[in-house]
Kinemage of the C-alpha trace (Angstrom):
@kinemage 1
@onewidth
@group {chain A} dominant
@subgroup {mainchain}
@vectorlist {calphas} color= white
{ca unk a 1} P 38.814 -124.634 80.977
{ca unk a 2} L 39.790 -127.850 82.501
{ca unk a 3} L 38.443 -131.266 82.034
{ca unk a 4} L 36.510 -132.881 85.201
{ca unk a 5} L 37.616 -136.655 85.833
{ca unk a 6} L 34.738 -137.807 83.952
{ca unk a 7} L 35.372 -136.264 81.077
{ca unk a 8} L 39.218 -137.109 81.295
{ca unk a 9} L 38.644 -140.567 81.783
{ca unk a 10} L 35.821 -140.354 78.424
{ca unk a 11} L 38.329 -138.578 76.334
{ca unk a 12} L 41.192 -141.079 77.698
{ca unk a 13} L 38.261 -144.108 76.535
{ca unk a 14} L 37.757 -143.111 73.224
{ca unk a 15} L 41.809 -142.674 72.482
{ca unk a 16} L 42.528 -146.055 73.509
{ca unk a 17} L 40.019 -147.345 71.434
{ca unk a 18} L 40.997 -145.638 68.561
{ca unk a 19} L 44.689 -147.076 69.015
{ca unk a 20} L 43.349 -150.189 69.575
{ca unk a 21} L 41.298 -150.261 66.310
{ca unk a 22} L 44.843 -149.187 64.272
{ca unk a 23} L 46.230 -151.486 65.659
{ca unk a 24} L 44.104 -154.327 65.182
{ca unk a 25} L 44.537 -156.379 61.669
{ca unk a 26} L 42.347 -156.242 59.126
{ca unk a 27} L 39.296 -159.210 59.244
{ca unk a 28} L 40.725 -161.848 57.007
{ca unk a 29} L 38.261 -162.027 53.540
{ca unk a 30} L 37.519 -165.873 52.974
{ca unk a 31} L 39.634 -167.199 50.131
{ca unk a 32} L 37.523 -166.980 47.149
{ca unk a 33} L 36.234 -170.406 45.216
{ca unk a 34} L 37.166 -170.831 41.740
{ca unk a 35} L 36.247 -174.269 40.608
{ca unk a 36} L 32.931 -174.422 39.772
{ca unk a 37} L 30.431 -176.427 42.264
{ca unk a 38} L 28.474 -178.850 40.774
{ca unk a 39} L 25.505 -178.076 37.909
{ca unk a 40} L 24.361 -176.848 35.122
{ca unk a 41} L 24.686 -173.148 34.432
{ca unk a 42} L 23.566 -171.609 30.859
{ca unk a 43} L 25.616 -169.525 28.327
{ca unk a 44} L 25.979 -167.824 25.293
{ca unk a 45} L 29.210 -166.956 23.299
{ca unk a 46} L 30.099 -164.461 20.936
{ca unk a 47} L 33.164 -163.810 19.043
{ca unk a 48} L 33.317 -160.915 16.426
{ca unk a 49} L 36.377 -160.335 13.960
{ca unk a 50} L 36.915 -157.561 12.077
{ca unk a 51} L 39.799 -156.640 9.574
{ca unk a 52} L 39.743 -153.090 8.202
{ca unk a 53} L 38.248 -152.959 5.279
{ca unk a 54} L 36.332 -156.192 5.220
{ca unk a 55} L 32.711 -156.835 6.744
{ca unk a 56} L 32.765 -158.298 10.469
{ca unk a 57} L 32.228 -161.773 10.906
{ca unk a 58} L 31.323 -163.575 13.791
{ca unk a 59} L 29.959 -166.955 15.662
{ca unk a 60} L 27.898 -167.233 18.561
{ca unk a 61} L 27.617 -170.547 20.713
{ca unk a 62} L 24.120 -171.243 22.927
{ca unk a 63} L 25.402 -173.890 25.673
{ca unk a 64} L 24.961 -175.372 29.020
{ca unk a 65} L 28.237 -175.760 30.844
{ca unk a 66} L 28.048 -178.797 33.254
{ca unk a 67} L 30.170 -179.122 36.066
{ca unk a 68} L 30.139 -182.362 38.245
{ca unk a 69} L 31.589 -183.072 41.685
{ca unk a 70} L 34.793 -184.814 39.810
{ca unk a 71} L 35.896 -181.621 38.732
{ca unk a 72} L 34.339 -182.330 35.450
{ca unk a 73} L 33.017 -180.381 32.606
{ca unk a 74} L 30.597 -180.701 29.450
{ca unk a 75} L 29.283 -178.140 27.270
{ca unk a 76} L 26.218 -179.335 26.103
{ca unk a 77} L 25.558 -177.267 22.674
{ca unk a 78} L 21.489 -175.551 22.362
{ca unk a 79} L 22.576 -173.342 18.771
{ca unk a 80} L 25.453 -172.452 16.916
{ca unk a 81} L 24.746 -169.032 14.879
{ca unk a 82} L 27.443 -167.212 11.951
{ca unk a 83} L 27.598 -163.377 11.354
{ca unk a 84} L 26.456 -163.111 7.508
{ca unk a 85} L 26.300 -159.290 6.481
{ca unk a 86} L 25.321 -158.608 9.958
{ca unk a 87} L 22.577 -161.031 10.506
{ca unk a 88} L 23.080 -164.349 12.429
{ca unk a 89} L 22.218 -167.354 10.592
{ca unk a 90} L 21.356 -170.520 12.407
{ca unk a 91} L 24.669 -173.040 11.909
{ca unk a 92} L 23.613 -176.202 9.714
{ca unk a 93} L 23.971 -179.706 11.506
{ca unk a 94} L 24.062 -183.162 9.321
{ca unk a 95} L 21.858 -185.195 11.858
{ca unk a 96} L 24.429 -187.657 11.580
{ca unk a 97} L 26.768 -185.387 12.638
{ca unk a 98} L 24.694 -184.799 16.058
{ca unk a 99} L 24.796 -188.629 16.498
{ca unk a 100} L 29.248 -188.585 15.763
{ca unk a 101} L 28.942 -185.112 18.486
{ca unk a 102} L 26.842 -187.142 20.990
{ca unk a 103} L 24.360 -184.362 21.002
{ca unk a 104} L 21.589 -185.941 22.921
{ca unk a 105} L 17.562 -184.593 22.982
{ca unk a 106} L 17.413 -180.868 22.241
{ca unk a 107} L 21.183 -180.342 21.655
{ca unk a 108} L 23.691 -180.640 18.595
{ca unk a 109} L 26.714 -181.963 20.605
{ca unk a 110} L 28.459 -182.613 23.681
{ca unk a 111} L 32.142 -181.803 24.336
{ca unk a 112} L 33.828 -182.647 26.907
{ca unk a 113} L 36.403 -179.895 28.030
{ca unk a 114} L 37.167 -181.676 31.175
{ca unk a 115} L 39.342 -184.309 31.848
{ca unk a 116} L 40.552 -183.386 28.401
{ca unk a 117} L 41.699 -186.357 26.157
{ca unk a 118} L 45.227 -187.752 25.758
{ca unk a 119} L 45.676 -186.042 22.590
{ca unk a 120} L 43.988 -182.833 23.415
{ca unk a 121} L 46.912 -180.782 22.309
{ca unk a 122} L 46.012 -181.646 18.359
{ca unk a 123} L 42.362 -181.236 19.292
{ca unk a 124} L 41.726 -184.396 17.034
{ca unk a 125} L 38.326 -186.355 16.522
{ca unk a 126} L 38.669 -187.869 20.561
{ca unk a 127} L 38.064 -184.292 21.419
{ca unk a 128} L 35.316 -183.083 18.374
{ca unk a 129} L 34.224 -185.410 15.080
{ca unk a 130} L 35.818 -183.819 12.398
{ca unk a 131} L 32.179 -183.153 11.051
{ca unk a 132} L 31.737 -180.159 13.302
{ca unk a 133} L 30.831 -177.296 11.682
{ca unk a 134} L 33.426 -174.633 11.804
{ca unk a 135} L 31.634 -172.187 13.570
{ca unk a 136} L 31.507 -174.748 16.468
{ca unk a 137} L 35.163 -175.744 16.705
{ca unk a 138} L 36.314 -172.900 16.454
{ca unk a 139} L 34.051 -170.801 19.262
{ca unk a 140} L 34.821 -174.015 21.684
{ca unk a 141} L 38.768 -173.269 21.394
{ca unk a 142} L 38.003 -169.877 23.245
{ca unk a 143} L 35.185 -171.892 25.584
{ca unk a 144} L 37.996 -174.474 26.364
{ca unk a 145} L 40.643 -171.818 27.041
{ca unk a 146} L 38.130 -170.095 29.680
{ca unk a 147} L 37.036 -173.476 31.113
{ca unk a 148} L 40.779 -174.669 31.851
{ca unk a 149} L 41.874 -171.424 33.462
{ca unk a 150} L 39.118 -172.399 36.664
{ca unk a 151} L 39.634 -175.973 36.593
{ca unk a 152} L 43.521 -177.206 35.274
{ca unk a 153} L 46.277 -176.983 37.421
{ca unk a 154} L 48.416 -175.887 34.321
{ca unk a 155} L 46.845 -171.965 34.646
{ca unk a 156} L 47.286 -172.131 38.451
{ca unk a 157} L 43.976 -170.476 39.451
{ca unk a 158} L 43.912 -173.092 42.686
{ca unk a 159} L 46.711 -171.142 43.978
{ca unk a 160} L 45.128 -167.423 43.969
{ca unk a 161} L 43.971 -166.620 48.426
{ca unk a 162} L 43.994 -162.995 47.883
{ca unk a 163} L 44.199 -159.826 45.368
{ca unk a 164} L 47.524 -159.643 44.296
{ca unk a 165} L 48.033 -163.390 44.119
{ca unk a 166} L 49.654 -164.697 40.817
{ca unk a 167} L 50.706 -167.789 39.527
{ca unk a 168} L 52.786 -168.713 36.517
{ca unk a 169} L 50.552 -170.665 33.887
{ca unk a 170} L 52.706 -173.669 31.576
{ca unk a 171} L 54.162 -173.350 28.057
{ca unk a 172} L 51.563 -174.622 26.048
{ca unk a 173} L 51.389 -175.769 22.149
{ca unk a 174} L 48.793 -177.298 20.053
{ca unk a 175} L 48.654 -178.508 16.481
{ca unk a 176} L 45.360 -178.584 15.040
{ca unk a 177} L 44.273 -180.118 11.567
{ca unk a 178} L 40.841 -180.621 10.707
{ca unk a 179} L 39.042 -180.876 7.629
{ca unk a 180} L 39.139 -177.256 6.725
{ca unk a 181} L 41.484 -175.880 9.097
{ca unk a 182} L 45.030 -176.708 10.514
{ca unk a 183} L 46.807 -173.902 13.263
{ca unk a 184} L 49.485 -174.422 14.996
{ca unk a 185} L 49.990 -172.177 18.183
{ca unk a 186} L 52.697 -171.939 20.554
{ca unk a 187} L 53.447 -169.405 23.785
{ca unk a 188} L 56.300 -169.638 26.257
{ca unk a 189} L 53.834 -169.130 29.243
{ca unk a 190} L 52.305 -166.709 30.666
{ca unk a 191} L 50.239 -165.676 34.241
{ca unk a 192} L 47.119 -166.170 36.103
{ca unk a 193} L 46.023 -163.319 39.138
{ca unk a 194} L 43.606 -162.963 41.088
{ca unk a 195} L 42.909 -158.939 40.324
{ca unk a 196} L 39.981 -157.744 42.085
{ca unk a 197} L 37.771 -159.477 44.704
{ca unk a 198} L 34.561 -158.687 45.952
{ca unk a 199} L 31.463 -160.449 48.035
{ca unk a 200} L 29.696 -161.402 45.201
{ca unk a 201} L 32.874 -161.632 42.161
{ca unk a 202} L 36.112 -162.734 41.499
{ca unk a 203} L 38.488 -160.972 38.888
{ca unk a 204} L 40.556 -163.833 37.522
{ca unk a 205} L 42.992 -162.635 34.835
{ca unk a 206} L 45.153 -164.898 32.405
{ca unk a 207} L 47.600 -163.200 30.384
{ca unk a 208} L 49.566 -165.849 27.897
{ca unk a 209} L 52.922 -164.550 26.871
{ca unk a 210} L 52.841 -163.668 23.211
{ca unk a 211} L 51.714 -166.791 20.841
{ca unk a 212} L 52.985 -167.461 17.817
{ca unk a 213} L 50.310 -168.732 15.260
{ca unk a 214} L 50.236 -170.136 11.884
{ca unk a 215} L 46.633 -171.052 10.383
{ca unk a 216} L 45.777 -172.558 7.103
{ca unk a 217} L 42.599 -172.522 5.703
{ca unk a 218} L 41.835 -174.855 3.319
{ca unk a 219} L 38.120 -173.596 1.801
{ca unk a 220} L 38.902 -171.536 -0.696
{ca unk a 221} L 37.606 -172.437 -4.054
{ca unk a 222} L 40.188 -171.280 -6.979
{ca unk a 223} L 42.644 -169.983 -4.658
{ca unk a 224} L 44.251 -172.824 -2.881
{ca unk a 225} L 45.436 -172.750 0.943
{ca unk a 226} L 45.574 -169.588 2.800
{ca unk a 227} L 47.859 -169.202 5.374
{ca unk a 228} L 48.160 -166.469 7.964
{ca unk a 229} L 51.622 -166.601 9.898
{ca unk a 230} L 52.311 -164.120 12.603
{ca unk a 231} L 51.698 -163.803 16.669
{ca unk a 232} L 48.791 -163.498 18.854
{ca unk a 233} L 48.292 -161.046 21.798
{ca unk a 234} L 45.303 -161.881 24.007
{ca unk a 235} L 43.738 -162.201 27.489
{ca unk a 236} L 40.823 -163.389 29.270
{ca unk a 237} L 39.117 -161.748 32.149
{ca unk a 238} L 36.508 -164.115 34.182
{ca unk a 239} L 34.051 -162.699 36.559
{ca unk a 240} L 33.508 -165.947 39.077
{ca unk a 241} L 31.221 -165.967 42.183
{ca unk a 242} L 33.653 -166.442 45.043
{ca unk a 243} L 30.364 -168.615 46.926
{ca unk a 244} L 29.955 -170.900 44.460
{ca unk a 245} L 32.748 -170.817 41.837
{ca unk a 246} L 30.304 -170.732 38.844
{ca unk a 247} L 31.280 -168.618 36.358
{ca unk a 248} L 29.450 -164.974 36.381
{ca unk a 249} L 30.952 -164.070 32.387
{ca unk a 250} L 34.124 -164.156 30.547
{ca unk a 251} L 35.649 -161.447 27.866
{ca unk a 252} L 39.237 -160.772 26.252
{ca unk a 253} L 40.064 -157.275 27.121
{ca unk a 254} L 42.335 -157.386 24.002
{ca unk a 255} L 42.879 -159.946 21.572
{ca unk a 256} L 45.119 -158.757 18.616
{ca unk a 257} L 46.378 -161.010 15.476
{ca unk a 258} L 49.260 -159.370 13.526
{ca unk a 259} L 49.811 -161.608 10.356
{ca unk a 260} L 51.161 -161.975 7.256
{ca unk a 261} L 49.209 -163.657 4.215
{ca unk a 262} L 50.601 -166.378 2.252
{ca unk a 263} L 49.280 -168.523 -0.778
{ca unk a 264} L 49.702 -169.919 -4.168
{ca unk a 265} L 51.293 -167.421 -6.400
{ca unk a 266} L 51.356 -164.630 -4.356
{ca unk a 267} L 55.231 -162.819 -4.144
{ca unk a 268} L 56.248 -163.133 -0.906
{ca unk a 269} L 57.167 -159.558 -1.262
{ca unk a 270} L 53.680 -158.247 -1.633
{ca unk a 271} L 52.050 -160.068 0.875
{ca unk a 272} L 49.474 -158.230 2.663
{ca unk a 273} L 50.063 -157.717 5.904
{ca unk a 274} L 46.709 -157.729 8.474
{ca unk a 275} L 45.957 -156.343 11.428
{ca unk a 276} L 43.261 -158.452 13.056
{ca unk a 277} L 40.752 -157.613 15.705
{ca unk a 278} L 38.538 -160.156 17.976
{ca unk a 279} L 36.274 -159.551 20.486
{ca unk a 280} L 34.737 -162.212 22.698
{ca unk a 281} L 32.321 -162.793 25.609
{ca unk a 282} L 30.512 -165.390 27.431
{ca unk a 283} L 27.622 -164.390 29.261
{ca unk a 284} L 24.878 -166.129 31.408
{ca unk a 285} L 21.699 -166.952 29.380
């Protein structure tokens, strides 16, 4: 059965515009945002360690992240909690200690996590009073690391247009001493890629070469210092809204410390040797 003209010339419509739709490129997807506009946007953190053998422990941070039109960036502190035999206790503040954090009404400190201080890479007393509780310098070091990744240059997230995009992230080093606590941390580099990218999310990944860590802890009454020596193998994966470049939530798919223990008396020999665990998040409150 033959075609009449019609029909030819329908059949010959319909095959050009298939060929023209191959051949046509594929509409461009906006290139997402990743700084943060300005605001205030609320958070909490959680970090929980575990060591085989040995109860969990854990912190978790209440905060308000705010993000100005300078590119800047405060957390303003709500609550500060630590894991105790599986219940969270409420962190203790000296009031005084507020006043040193320049926690202002309803909040136990502000930090300032952007423009960082001169000396930011020792973490000294411009960047926290060394009366923070632990629980609270030590959960900000994670909320820092996420922070940085959307707004420094150094992690190269300004560079990422499209899925695929990567960009190398500095060498980076920091020597730490506080009151109860000195680490020193060092990694050759690592990488920052844009890994998935939707209407409504961003996948931003950064993957820091292996670090090398040493860590000292100081509080230990009738055993002397502590150290741990060994590396660090972690990542953090943020979820960003492409609109608005606020942060959606923030995790380490993997964050492994392999260490060795060292302290007073102990025989180098038998040194235990630990396998350490953390798991982290920051989600919207």
């Amino acid at each position: 059965m033959s075609l009449d003209s019609a029909g030819r010339r329908a059949v010959a419509w319909v095959a050009a515009l298939v060929a023209l739709a191959s051949s046509a490129p594929a509409w461009a997807q906006p290139s997402p945002k990743l700084r943060p506009d300005p605001g205030v946007t609320a958070y909490e953190y959680t970090m929980i360690e575990s060591l085989q053998g040995q109860p969990e422990r854990g912190f978790r941070v209440d905060f308000d992240l705010i993000s100005g039109a300078d590119q800047s960036l405060v957390a303003a502190i709500k609550a500060v909690w630590t894991d105790q035999a599986g219940a969270w206790t409420p962190t203790a503040f000296d009031p005084a200690c507020v006043t040193a954090l320049h926690g202002q009404t309803g909040e136990l400190a502000r930090v300032t996590l952007n423009p960082l201080p001169a000396d930011a890479a020792d973490m000294g007393a411009s960047f926290m009073a060394t009366c923070a509780p632990d629980p609270l310098f030590l959960s900000m070091t994670d909320i820092l690391n996420v922070a940085l990744v959307q707004v420094s240059p150094k992690f190269g997230a300004d560079k990422l247009r499209a899925v695929g995009d990567s960009a190398p992230s500095d060498a980076f080093q920091s020597s730490i001493d506080r009151p109860s606590v000195s680490v020193k941390a060092a990694s050759p580099g690592g990488r920052t890629e844009l890994t998935a990218l939707a209407a409504d999310t961003a996948t931003v990944d950064w993957v820091p070469d292996l670090m090398q860590l040493t860590l000292v802890e100081r509080n230990n009454p009738g055993q002397g210092p502590i150290t741990l020596a060994g590396t660090e193998h972690f990542s953090f994966r943020l979820l960003i809204d492409p609109r608005t470049g606020v942060l959606q939530s923030a995790s380490a798919p993997y964050d492994d410390l392999a260490v060795v223990v060292q302290m007073p008396g102990l025989d180098p020999k038998y040194a235990p040797h630990l396998a350490i665990k953390r798991a982290v998040t920051i989600v919207r409150r």
